[in-house]
N, C-alpha and C positions, 0 to 999 in steps of 0.2 A: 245808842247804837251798839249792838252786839259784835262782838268780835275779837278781834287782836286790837292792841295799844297800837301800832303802828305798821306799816306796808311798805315791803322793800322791792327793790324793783326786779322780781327775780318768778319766775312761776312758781316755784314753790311757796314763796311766800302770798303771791297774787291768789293762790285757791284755797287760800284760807277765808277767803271774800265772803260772805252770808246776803243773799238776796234779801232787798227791806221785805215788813210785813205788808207796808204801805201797795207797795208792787202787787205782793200776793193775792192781795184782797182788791187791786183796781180791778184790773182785768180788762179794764176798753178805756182807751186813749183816742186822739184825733194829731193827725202827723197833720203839716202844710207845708206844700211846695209850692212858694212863692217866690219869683224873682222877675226879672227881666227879661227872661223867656218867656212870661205871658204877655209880653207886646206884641210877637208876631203870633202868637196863638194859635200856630202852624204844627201840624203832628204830634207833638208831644213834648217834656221839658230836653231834652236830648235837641233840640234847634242850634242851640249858638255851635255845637259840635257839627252834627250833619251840613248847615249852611256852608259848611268850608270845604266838605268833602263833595269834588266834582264828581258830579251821575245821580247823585239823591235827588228826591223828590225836592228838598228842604231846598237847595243850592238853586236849582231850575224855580223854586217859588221867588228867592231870593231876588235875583238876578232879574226877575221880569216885575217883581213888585216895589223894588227897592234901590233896582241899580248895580251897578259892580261893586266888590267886594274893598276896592280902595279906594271909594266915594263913599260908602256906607257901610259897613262892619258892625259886629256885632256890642260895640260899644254905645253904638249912636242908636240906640234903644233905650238904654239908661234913661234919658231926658224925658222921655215918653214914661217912663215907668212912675207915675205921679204919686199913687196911694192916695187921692185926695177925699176919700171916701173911706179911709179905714177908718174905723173905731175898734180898739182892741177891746173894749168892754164890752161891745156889741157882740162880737165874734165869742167871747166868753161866755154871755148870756147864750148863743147859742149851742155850745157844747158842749155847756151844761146841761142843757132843755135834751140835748141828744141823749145825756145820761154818762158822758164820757168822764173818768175822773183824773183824768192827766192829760197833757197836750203837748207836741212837739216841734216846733218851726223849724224848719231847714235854716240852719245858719248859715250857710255858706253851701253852695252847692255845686256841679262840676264845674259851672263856668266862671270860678272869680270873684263873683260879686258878693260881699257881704253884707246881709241885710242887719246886720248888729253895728257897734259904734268899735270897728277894727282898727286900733293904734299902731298896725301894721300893714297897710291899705288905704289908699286915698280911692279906692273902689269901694264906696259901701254904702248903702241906703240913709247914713247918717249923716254923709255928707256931698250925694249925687241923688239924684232922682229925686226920690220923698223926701229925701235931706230930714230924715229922721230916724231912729234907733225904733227900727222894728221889734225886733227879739224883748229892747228893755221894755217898749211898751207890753207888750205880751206877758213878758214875766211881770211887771208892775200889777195889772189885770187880773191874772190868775192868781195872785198872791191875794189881792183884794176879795174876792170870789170864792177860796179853797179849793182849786183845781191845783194838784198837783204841777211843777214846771221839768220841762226838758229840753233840749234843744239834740240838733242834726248837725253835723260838719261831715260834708264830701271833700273835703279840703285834697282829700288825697290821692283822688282823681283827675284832679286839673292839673299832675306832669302831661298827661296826655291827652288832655281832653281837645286841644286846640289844634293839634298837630295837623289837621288837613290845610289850614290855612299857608303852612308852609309850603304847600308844592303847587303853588300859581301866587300871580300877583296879589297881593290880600291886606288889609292892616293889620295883622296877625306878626306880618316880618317889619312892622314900622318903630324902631325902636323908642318913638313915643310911647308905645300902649305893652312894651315888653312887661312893665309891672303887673300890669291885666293879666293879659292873657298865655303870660305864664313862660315854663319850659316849653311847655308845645314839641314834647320827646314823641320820636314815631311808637307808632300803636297800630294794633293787627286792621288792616285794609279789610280784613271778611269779617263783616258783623258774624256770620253763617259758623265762624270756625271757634266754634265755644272750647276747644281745648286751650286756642292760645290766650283768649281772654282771662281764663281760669287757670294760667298760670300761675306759683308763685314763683318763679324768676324772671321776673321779667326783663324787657333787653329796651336801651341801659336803663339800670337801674336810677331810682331815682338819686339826687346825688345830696353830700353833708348839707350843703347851702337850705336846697327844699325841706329836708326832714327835721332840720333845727328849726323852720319855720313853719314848718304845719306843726311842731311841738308847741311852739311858744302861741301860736294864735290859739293852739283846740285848751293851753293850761289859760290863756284869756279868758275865754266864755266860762270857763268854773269860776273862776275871782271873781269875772265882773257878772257875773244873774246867776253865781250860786244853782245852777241846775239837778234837780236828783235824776237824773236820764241825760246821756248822752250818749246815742246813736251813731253808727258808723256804718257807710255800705261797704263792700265787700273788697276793694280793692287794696285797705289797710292787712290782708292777706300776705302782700310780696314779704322776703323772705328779709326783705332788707330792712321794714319797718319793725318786727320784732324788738328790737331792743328801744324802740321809742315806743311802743306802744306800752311794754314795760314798765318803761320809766312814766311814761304819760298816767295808767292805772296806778301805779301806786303815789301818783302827788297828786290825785284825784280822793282817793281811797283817803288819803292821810290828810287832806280837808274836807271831805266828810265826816269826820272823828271830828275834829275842829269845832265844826258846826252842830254836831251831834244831832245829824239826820243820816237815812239811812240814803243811797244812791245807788244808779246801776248805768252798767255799761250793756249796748245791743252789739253785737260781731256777726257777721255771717260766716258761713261754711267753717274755718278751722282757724282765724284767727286769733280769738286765744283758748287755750285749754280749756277742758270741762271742768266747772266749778269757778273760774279764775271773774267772768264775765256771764252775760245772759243771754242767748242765742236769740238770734233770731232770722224766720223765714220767709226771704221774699213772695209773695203773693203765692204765698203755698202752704200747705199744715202738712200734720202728722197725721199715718196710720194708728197711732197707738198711743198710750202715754206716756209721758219722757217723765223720768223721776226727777229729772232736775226742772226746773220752771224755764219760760219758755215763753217766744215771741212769734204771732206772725205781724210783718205789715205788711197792707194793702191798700186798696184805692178803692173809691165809690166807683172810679170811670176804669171800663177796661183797657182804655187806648194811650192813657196818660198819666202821670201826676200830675202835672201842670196844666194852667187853663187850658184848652184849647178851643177853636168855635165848633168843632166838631166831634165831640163828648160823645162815647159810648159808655151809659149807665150800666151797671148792673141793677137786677130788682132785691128791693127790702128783704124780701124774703129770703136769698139765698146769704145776702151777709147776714143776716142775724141766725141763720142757721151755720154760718160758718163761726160764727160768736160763742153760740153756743158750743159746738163740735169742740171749738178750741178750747174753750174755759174747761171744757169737760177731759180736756186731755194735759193739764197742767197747764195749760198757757194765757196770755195775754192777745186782745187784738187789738194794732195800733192802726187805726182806719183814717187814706187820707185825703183831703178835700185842696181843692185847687182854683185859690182867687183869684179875680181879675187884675188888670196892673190898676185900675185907681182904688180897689180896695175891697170892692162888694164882691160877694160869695153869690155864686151861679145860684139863681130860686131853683131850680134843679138838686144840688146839693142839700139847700138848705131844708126842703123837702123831705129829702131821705132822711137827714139824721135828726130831724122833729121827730118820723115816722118811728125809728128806732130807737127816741126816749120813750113813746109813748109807748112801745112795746117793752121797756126795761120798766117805768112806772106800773107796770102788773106785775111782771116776772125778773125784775133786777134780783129780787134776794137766792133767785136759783142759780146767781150768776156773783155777784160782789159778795164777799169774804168769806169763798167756798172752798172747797179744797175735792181734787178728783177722788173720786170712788173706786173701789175694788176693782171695778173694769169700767170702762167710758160709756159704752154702750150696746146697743144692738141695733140690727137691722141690715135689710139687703144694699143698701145703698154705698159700695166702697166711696172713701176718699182718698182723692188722688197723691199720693206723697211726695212732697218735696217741693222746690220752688218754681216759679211760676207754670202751679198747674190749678190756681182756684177757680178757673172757670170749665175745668175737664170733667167733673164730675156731673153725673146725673143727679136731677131735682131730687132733695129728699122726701121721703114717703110718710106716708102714719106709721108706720111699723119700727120707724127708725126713731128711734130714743137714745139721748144721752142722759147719764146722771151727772151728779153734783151732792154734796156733804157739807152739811154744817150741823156739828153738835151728833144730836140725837135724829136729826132731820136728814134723810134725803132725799134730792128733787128728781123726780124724772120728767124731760123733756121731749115731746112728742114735737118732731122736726114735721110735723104736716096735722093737719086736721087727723085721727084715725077714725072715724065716720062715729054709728055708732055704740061701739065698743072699740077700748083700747085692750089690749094684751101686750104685758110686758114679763116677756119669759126669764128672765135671769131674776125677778123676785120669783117663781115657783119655790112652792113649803119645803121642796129638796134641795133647792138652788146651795150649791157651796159657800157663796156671798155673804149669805143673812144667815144669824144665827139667832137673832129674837124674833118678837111677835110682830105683826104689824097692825095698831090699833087703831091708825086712823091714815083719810087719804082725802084729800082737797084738792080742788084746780084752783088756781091760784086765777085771780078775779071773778069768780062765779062764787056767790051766797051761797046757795042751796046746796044740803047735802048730796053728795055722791050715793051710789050703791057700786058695792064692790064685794068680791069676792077671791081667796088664795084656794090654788091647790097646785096638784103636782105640775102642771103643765104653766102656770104663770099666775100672776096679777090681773082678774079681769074688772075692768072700769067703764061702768054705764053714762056713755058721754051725756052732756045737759042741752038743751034744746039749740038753747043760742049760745055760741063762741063766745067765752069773755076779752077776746083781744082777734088780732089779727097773727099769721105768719106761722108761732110755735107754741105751745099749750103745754102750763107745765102744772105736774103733778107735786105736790107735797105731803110727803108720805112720811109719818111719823111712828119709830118704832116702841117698844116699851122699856123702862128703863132697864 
């Protein structure tokens, strides 16, 4: 591992950090949000929060399928939450077969529960419900296998994730389950008012007690499954965790020296500085390419992370257009799937991400250990920048290509069938881009040679009768030395 001898807990010294090569060269990961929220598999993983706030859909589902709130809480799910059907080798085989080279499980997420074996918690899949150490079987699996490990902590969520339970009768206020579910500190009533949400000061802050123990449980998960990725959502942001996040990266940073592997931390929006950590954006990309490396995550389903019986898919097509878009612009896609509570993966899911091995088994090398090109691409089709905007964008076209570089080689990516002929104007003999020759051009799973030809206006490429794959068609274009 490159870098500094050691990491002090100070931003200065935090952005001396060096992103692995390992990272550079994945590029597509599979996240899981699993918990005990897929027993009621009611709207989305956001339930054990909504169930408490009086007027939601979730509270009114509650209440007529399950009873009042201090006969039945969001606890007495746990027993339901069996896993009796998981196999983590199973689930490895499969996200390998998808093509993924890293994998991430929600450790802990807003509501409490730890699916890992938490020495700080009598809430936790190791020893409630499955009564077994999710996360270690996982990272055991993926160690076995060569898939890269990571893990997710929300931990930092749950001062306020319960707080509805507070303003009516609830087992929320029983000081049986105060361990559970938490401080339960009040939090903005209007989902609608995204300014207060996207605070960093929030009111009250959270206080020494909780941030000395979201420290100690998030430095747990490093010791005990050694993770190179560890993930964080947005709300490690407040102004008050700074100096624990700090200290957190750099006893992180200074056991991966240890280990002498390379690891990465994911931040949304501003929580730590550029260079210090690895951004990344919820269910949304970038216009352009960020010189520094770069994350989105997102979901197969547009409605959820978490199971639910009523899944809204998105189609193959547009994530692995959104795969490519991203790889082409410096970054990573951590794409995520959401099991049932005994353990098996929606055929729906597993579906998808069969579909999109078998589209990286033709065209993975335009995509693993590439690095972005002089520009990402072309074409008319904007995308939408920023977070949760990946399903704003229109369908992409044939016209619209991204590139990718390795070596002497780069790939161009046709985000659509281009019928046939392709034209790809930024290779034009004038284009500023290219300054050698171009001696040869492939599609990458088609035999037969192409016919091609350069001049001033573009690259033009004589498509082959039959498509060698489905969804996005990529060229391999090799220049002379």
């Amino acid at each position: 591992m490159s870098g500094p001898s050691s990491f002090e807990p100070t931003w200065e010294s935090l952005k001396n950090y060096t992103v692995p090569t390992w990272y550079k060269d994945a590029k597509f990961g599979i996240f899981i949000h699993w918990g005990a929220y897929s027993v009621p598999a009611f709207k989305n993983e956001w339930y054990p929060r909504n169930m408490y706030r009086q007027g939601t859909p979730e509270f009114e589902h509650h209440v007529k399928t399950y009873g009042p709130h201090t006969q039945f809480g969001y606890k007495d799910f746990i027993p339901q939450f069996t896993a009796e059907k998981f196999d983590a080798d199973e689930w490895v085989d499969l996200f390998k077969a998808a093509g993924a080279k890293f994998v991430v499980p929600v450790a802990e997420h807003h509501d409490g529960f730890a699916m890992y074996d938490c020495s700080f918690s009598r809430w936790t899949a190791a020893k409630m419900g499955p009564k077994r150490d999710i996360v270690g079987e996982l990272a055991a699996a993926s160690d076995r296998q060569g898939l890269i490990f990571g893990v997710s902590s929300h931990r930092a969520e749950h001062w306020w994730f319960m707080d509805g339970g507070r303003e009516f009768e609830s087992d929320v206020q029983d000081p049986r389950y105060e361990d559970f579910y938490g401080p339960a500190q009040p939090a903005s009533r209007d989902h609608n008012n995204t300014e207060a949400w996207a605070s960093k000061d929030w009111q009250p802050r959270p206080d020494a007690k909780f941030l000395e123990d979201w420290l100690a449980r998030t430095c747990e998960l490093v010791d005990k499954y050694q993770p190179k990725l560890i993930w964080f959502d947005w709300w490690i942001e407040q102004l008050i965790f700074e100096t624990y996040l700090q200290r957190f990266a750099a006893y992180y940073y200074n056991r991966a020296i240890e280990w002498d592997h390379g690891v990465a931390i994911n931040y949304k929006l501003e929580a730590f500085p550029e260079g210090a950590a690895v951004l990344d954006v919820e269910r949304g990309q970038l216009s352009a390419t960020r010189p520094l490396f770069w994350q989105t995550d997102t979901a197969l389903a547009k409605n959820s992370w978490g199971y639910t019986t009523g899944q809204e898919y998105k189609n193959v097509s547009d994530v692995i257009g959104d795969l490519v878009d991203i790889v082409s612009k410096n970054g990573a896609l951590l794409l995520n799937i959401g099991p049932r509570p005994d353990g098996t993966i929606p055929e729906p899911e597993q579906a998808m991400l069969r579909e999109i091995g078998r589209w990286l088994a033709v065209n993975g090398e335009a995509i693993y250990n590439t690095r972005p090109w002089e520009v990402f691409g072309e074409g008319p089709t904007e995308v939408v920048e920023g977070p949760f905007a990946d399903t704003k964008r229109q369908s992409f076209t044939g016209k619209d290509f991204r590139f990718t570089t390795n070596g002497n080689t780069l790939y161009a990516t046709a985000l659509a069938w281009p019928g046939e002929a392709a034209l790809i104007t930024s290779l034009a003999t004038d284009s500023p881009h290219i300054s050698r020759e171009i001696i040869n051009v492939e599609l990458l799973g088609n035999s037969s040679p192409l016919t091609w030809e350069q001049d001033g206006i573009g690259l033009r490429i004589q498509m082959p009768a039959e498509r060698p794959c489905d969804h996005a068609y990529t060229f391999k274009i090799t220049f002379a030395e």
